[in-house]
C-alpha positions as CSV (number, residue, x, y, z in Angstrom):
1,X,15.7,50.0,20.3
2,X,18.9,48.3,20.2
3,X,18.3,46.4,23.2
4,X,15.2,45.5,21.8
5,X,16.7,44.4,19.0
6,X,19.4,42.2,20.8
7,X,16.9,40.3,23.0
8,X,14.8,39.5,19.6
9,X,18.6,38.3,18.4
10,X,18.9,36.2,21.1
11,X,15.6,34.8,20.9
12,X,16.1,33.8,16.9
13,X,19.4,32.7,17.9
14,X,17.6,30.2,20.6
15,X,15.2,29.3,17.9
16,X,17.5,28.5,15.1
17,X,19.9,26.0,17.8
18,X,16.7,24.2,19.5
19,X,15.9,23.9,15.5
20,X,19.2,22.4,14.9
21,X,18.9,20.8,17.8
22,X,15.6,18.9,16.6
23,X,16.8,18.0,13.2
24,X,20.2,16.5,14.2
25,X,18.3,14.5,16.7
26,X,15.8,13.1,13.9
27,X,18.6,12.3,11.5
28,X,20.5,10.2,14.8
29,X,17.6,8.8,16.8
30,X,15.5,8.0,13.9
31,X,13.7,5.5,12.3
32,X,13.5,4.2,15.7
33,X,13.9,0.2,14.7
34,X,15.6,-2.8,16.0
35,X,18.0,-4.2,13.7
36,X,17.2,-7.2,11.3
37,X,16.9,-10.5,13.4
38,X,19.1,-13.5,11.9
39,X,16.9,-15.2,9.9
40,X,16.9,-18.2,6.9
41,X,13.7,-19.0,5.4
42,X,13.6,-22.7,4.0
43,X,12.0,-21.8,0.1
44,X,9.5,-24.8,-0.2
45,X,7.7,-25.4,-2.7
46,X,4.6,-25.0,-0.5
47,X,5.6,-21.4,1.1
48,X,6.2,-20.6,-2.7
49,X,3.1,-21.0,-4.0
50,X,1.3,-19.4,-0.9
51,X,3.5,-16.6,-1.5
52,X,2.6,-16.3,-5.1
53,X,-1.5,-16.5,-3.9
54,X,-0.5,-13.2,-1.3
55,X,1.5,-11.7,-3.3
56,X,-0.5,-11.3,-6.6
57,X,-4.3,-11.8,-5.1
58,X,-4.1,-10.5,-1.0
59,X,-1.1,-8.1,-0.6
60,X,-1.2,-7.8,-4.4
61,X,3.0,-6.5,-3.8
62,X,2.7,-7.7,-8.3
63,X,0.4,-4.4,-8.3
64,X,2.9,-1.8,-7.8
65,X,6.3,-3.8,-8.4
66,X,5.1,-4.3,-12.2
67,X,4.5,-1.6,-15.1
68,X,0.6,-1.5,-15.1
69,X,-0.9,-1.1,-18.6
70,X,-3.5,2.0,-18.5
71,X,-4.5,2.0,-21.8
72,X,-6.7,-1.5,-20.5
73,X,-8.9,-1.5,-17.8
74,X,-7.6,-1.4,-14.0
75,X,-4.1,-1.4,-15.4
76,X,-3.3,-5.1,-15.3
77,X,0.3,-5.6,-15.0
78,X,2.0,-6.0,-18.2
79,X,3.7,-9.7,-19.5
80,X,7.0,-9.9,-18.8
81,X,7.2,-7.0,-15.9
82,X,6.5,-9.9,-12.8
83,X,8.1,-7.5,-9.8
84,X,10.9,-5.3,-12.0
85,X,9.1,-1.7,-10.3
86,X,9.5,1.3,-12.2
87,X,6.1,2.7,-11.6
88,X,6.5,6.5,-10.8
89,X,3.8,8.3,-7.9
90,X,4.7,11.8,-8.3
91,X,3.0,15.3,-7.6
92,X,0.2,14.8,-10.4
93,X,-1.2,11.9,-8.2
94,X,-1.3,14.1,-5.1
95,X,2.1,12.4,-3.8
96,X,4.6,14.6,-1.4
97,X,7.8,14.1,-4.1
98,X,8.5,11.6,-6.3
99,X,8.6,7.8,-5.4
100,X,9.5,4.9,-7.4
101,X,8.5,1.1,-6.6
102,X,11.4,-1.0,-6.6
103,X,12.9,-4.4,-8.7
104,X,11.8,-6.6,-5.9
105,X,13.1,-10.0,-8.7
106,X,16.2,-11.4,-7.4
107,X,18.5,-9.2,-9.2
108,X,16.8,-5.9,-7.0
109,X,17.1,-7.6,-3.3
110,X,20.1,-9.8,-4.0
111,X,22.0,-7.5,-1.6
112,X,18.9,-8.5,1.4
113,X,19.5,-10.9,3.6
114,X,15.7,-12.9,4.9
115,X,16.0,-10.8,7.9
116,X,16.4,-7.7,6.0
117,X,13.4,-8.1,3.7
118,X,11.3,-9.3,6.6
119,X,12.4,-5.7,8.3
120,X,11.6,-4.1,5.4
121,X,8.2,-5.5,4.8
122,X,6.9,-4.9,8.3
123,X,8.8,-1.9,9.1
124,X,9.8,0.2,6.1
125,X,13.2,0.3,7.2
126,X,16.1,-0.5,4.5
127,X,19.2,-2.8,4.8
128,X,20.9,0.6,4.8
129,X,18.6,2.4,7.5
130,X,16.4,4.5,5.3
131,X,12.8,5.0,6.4
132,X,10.4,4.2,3.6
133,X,7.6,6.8,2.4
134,X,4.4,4.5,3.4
135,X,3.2,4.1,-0.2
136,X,4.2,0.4,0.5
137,X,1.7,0.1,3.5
138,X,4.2,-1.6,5.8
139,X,2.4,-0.1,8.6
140,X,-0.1,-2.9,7.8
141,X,1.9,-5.8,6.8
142,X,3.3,-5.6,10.2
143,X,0.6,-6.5,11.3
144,X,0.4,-10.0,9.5
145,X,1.3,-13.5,10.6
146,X,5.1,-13.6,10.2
147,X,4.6,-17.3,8.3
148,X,2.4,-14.9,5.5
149,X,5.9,-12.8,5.7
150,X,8.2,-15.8,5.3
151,X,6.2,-17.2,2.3
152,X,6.0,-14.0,0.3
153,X,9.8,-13.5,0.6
154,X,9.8,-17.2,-0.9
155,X,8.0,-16.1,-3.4
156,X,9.6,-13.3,-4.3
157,X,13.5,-14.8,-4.3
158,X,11.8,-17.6,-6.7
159,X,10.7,-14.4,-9.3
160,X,13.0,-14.5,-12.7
161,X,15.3,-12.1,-12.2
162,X,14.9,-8.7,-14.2
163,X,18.0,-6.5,-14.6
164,X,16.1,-2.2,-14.2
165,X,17.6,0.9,-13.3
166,X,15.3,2.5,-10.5
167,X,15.6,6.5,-9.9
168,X,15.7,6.9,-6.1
169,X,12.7,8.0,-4.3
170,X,12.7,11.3,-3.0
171,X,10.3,13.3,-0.7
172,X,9.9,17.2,-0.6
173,X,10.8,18.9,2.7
174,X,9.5,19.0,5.5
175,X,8.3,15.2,4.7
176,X,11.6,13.7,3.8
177,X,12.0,14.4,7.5
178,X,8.8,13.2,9.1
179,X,8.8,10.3,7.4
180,X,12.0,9.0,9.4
181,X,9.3,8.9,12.3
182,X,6.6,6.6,10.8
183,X,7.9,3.5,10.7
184,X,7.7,1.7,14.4
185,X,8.2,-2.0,15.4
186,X,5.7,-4.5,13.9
187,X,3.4,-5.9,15.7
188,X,3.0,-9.7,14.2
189,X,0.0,-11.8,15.2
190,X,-1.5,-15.0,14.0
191,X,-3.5,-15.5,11.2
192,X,-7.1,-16.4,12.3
193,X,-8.8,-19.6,11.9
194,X,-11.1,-19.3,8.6
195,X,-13.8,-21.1,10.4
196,X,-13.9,-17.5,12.5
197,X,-14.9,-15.9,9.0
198,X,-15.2,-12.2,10.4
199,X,-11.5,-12.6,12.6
200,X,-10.3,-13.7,9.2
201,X,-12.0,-11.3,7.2
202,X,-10.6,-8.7,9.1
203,X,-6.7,-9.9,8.8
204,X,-7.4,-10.2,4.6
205,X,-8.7,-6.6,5.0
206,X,-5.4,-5.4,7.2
207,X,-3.4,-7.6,4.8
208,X,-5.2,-6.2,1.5
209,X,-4.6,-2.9,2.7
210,X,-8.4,-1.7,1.8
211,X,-8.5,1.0,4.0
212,X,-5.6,2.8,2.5
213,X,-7.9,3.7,-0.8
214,X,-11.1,3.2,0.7
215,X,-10.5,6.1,3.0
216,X,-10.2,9.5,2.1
217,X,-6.6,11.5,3.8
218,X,-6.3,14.7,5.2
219,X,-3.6,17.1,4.1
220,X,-0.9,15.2,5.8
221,X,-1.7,12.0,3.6
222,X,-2.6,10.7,6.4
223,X,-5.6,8.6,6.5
224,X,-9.2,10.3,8.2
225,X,-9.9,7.1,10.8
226,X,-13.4,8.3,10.9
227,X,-14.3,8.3,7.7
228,X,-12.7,4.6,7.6
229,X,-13.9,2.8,4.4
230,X,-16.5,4.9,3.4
231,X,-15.1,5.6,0.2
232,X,-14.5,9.3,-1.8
233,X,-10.5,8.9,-2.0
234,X,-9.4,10.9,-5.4
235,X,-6.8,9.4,-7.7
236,X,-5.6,11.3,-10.9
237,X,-4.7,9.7,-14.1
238,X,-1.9,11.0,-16.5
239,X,-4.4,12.5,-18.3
240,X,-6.5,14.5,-15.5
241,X,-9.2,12.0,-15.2
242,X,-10.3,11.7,-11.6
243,X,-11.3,8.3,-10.4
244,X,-12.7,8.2,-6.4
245,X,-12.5,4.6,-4.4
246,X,-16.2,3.8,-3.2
247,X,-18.1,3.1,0.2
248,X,-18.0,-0.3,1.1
249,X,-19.5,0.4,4.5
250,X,-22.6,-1.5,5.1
251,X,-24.4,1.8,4.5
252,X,-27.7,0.6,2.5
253,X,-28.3,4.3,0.3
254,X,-24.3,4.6,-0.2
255,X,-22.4,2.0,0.3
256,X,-22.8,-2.3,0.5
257,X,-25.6,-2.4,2.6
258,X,-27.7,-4.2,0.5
259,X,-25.1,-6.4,-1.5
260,X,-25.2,-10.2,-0.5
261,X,-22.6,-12.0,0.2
262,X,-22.8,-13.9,-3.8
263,X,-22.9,-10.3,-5.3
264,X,-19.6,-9.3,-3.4
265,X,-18.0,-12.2,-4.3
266,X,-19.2,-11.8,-8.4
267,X,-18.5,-8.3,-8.2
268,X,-14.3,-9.7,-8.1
269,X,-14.3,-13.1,-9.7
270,X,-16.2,-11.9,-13.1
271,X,-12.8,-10.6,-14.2
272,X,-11.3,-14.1,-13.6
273,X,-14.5,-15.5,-15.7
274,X,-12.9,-17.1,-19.0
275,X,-15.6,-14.7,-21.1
276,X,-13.9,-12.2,-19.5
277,X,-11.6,-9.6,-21.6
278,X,-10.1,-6.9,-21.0
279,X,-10.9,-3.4,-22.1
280,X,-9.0,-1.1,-24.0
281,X,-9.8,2.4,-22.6
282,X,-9.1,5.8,-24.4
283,X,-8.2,8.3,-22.5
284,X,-10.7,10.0,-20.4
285,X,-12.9,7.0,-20.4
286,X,-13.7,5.4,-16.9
287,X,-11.1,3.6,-15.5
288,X,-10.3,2.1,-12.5
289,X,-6.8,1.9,-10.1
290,X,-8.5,-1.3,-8.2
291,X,-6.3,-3.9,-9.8
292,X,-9.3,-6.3,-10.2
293,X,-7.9,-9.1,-12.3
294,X,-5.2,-9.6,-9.9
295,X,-8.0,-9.4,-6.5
296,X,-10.2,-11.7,-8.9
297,X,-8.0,-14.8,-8.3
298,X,-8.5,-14.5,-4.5
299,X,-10.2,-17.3,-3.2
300,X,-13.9,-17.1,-3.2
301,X,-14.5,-18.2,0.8
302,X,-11.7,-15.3,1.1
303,X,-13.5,-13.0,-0.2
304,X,-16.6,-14.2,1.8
305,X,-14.4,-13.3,4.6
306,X,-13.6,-10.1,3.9
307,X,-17.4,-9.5,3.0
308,X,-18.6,-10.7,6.5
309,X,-16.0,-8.4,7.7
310,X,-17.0,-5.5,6.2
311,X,-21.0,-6.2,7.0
312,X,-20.2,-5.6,11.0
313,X,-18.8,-2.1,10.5
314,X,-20.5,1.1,11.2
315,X,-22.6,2.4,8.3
316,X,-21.3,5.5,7.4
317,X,-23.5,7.9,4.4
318,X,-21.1,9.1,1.9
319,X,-22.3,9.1,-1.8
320,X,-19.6,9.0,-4.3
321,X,-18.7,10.2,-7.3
322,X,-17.0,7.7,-8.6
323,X,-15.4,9.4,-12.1
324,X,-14.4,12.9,-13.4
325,X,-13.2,12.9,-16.8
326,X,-10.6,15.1,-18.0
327,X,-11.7,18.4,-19.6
């Protein structure tokens, strides 16, 4: 019995140091990222107002860098909040810890040098080495045309500066250790012609991040790449309300199938439309998490884009309900 006992010693002893072993190794080799290049970005007034178009209407960064207002419909950011952060993803919104957007105005990345932010954006890696949680999806702004990078870090040093206090972002174990493996090295490549509508199409869709609600996740939070934009993603409201992203496969029962091109494009710019205002919504109403008034200033041959994108997908049936209200 007692050698017995010994051997099962020494086999939780080799365990516990190949454990040891495993974590130390995370915390030293990772994230696995090449330092921020030397760069200076020359803040024209042209690659500030492209900026502004990506950043409030493609990338939508506004979204989560800004209090959204959820007693009106979508949660429009509110006046005065242009990139200050604060919003909280927590536990009740299906969220592995607690995670805070950050003051992206000049007064939260004074301490970033270009290079940094560029790193940051593409990466999820910090000035100080920190991996990101993916709730920015840096994974897909890697994939972007550096110039797109360049002009939304103009953008975003050109912001009114807005003194906040941000908690720091922290994940539950074991994810606060997995997530130093996620980010990787970006992989840049040129924005398409537009004339190529569905090459273009599919960088706005990479750059809008469309698959990231569109899609539903596993446990993990990780996205289910065959169920890829077919809708059924659940997102929680404060209140318990239960709103689900929809297909936009070319699926005809389920998804877009049988939208045309106009309808796509109306379905966005009829909360740009001057007639348009915006709802107050009581709790356990339908609302949405789509920011639609900020996607409704994309630019209609834009959205064409991404709509000719979407058409060449594979169908895939998945009918959704799209709202649960809270009991």
């Amino acid at each position: 019995m007692n050698k017995l006992f010994k051997v099962f010693s020494w086999v939780l002893g080799a365990l516990i140091i190949l454990l040891l072993i495993g974590f130390v190794y995370i915390q030293m080799a990772f994230p696995s990222v090449s330092p921020a290049k030397e760069l200076s970005i020359d803040y024209t007034q042209e690659r500030i107002e492209r900026g502004a178009y990506l950043a409030n209407h493609v990338t939508v960064c506004m979204d989560c860098h800004s209090a959204r207002d959820f007693s009106l419909f979508s949660g429009p950011p509110t006046p005065g909040t242009l990139g200050r952060g604060g919003d909280r993803f927590d536990h009740s919104m299906g969220f592995p810890g607690v995670f805070y957007a950050k003051n992206i105005t000049p007064t939260g990345i004074s301490d970033y040098t270009d290079g940094e932010l560029f790193r940051v954006i593409t990466t999820g890696v910090t000035n100080d080495g920190r991996a990101m949680f993916p709730l920015m999806p840096y994974m897909y702004y890697g994939k972007m045309d550096p110039e797109d990078i360049y002009d939304i870090i103009a953008y975003i040093r050109s912001l009114d500066p807005i003194q906040s206090d941000i908690p720091e972002s922290e994940a539950d174990f074991p994810v606060s250790l997995i997530l130093k493996t996620i980010p990787k090295a970006a992989e840049p490549q040129k924005r398409p012609d537009p004339s190529d509508q569905v090459a273009y199409g599919g960088y706005l869709v990479n750059a809008s991040g469309c698959i990231e609600c569109h899609t539903q996740v596993d446990q993990q939070g990780a996205i289910i790449q065959d169920l890829a934009f077919s809708g059924g993603r659940k997102f929680q409201f404060p209140d318990g309300s239960v709103v689900a992203s929809s297909n936009i496969t070319p699926d005809t029962e389920t998804g877009i199938g049988n939208w045309t091109s106009s309808q796509f494009v109306q379905r966005f710019k009829q909360y740009s439309d001057s007639s348009y205002l915006t709802k107050k919504v009581q709790p356990g109403e339908f609302n949405s998490i789509m920011p639609w008034t900020m996607y409704a200033g994309m630019k209609t041959e834009d959205l064409e884009a991404i709509y000719a994108y979407l058409q060449t997908l594979e169908p895939q049936s998945n009918r959704v309900v799209r709202f649960t209200a809270s009991n």
